[in-house]
Structure formats: structure tokens, C-alpha cells
NUDREN-156337 format. One record per residue (C-alpha): residue number from 1; chain; x, y, z. Coordinates in nm, 4 decimals, padded with zeros to 6 digits. Example, Ala and Ser with C-alpha at 12.3 -4.5 7.8 and 13.67 -1.06 7.14 Angstrom:
% NUDREN-156337
loro:dofi:east:north:up
1:A:01.2300:-00.4500:00.7800
2:A:01.3670:-00.1060:00.7140
% end
This chain:
% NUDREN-156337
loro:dofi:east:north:up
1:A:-14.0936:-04.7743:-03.1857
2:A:-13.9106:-04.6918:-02.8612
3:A:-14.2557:-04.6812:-02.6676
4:A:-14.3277:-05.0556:-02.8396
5:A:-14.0377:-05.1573:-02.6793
6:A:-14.0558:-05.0232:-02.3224
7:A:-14.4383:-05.1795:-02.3262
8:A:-14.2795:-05.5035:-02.4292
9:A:-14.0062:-05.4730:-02.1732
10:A:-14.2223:-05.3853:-01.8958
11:A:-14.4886:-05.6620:-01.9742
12:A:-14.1556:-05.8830:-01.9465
13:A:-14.0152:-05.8362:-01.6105
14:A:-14.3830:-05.8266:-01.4913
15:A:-14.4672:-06.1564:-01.6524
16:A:-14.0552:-06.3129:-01.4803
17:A:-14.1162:-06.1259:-01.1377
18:A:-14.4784:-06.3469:-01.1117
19:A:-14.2822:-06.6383:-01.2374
20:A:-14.0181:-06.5875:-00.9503
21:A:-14.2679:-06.5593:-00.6699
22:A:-14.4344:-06.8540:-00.7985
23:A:-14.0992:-07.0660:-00.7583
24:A:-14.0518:-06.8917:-00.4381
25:A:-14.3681:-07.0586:-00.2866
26:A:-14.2399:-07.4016:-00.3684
27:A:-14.0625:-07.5144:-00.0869
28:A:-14.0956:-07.7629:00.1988
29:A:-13.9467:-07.7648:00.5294
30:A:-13.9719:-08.0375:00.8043
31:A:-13.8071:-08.0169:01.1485
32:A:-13.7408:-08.3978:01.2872
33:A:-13.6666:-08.4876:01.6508
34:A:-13.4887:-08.7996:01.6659
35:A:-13.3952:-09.0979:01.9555
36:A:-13.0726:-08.9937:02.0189
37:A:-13.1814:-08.6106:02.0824
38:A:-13.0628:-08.4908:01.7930
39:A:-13.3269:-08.2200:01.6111
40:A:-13.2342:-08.0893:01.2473
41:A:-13.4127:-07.8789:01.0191
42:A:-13.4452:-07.9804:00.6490
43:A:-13.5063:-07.7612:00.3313
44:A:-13.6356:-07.9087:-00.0391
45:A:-13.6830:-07.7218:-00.3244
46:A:-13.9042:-07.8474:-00.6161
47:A:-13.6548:-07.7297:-00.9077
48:A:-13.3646:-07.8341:-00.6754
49:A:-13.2601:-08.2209:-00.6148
50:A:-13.0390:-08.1026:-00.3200
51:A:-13.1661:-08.1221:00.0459
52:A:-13.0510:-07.8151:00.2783
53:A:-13.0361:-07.9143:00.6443
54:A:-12.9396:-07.7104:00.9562
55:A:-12.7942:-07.9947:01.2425
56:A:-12.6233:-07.8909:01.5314
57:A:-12.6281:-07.5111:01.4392
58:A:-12.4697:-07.5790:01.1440
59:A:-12.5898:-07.6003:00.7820
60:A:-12.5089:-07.8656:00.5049
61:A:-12.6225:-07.9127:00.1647
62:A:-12.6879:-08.3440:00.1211
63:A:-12.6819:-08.3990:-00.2687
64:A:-12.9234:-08.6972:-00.3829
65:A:-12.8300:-09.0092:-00.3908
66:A:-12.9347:-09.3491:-00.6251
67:A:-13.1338:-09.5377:-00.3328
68:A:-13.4023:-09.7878:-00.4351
69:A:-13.6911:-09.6940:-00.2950
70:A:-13.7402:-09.3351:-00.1196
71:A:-13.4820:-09.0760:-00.0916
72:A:-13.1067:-09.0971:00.0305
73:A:-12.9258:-08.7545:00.0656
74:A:-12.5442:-08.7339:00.1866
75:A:-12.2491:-08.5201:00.1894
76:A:-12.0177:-08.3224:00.4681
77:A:-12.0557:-08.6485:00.6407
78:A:-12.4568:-08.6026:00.7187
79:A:-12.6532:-08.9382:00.5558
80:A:-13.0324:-08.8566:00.5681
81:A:-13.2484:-09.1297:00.4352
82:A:-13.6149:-09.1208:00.3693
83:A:-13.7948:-09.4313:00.2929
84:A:-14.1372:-09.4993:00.1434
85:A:-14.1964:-09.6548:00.4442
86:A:-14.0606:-09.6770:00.7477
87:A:-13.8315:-09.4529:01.0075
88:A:-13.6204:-09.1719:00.8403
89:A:-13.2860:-09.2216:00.9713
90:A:-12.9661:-08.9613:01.0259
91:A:-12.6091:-09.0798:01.0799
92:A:-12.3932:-08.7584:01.1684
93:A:-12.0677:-08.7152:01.3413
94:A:-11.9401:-09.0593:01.3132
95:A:-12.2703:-09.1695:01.5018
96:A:-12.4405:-09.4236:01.4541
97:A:-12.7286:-09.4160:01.1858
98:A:-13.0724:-09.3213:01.4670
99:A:-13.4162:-09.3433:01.4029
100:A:-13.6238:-08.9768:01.3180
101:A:-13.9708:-08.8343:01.3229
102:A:-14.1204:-08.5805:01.1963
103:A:-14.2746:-08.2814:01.4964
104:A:-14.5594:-08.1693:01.4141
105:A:-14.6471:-07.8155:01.5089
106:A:-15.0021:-07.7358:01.6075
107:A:-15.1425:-07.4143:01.4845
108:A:-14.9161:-07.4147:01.1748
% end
């Protein structure tokens, strides 16, 4: 019985360590350059609602927010908003809300 069980164990973590790398691969990041100069790095996860962004050296985590159409994303007093259509905007540091874009690396 105790070889049953070390068969089914090791079939187990097999079967959860392909299910991890799986979830590992799920993941977008975008860098935007925006009007103002200000360049940020943002993070989504598919099983994750939360947004992870690095602005100004510094990393926040923007939880979701009810918007009508697109995405809003706020918190440690970063706004990101992503529309359906239209300019994502940032509003950071007590600055003014400023117009983003997306770079887009060749050879990536």
C-alpha cells in the first residue's frame, strides 16, 4: 500500500507543478511613455484583478475599480485608466491626469 501511495503522491505534485507553470505564463506587461515624460511599467495577472505598476522607481499595486467601459485601477494615489477606446491616462503625484501610449519594442 505504501508504494500506491508514493505513485499517487508523485503523480500529484507532477500534475500541480505543470499547473503552476501554466499560471506562470499568464501574464502581461506593457511599458507606456506618456506627454508629460512620465514612463511606468504595468503588470496584469489573469487570476489577479489587481494591476502592479513600477512609476518613478517605485512600485504600487492599483486595485480595480467599477468604471463603465474599460478598466480604472487606483490606489497609493496612482489612477490608471484604460478605455475601450481612446488615450490611457495616469494622474500621479497630485498631477494632473496626462495622456499615455503604449512603446512598442521592436524585436520583442
Amino acid at each position: 500500500m505504501g508504494r500506491h501511495k508514493a505513485i499517487l503522491l508523485a503523480i500529484t505534485m507532477l500534475a500541480g507543478g505543470i499547473l503552476s507553470a501554466r499560471q506562470a505564463d499568464a501574464q502581461t506587461f506593457r511599458t507606456y511613455r506618456c506627454a508629460d515624460g512620465t514612463q511606468f511599467i504595468v503588470g496584469f495577472y489573469d487570476d489577479d484583478k489587481r494591476a502592479f505598476v513600477q512609476i518613478d522607481g517605485e512600485p504600487a499595486t492599483l486595485a480595480k475599480r467599477l468604471t463603465v467601459s474599460g478598466a480604472r485601477y487606483s490606489g497609493s494615489g496612482i489612477t490608471l485608466r484604460i478605455p475601450n477606446s481612446g488615450a490611457t491616462t495616469v494622474k500621479h503625484l497630485k498631477r494632473p491626469a496626462t495622456a499615455c501610449a503604449v512603446i512598442e519594442k521592436a524585436g520583442l
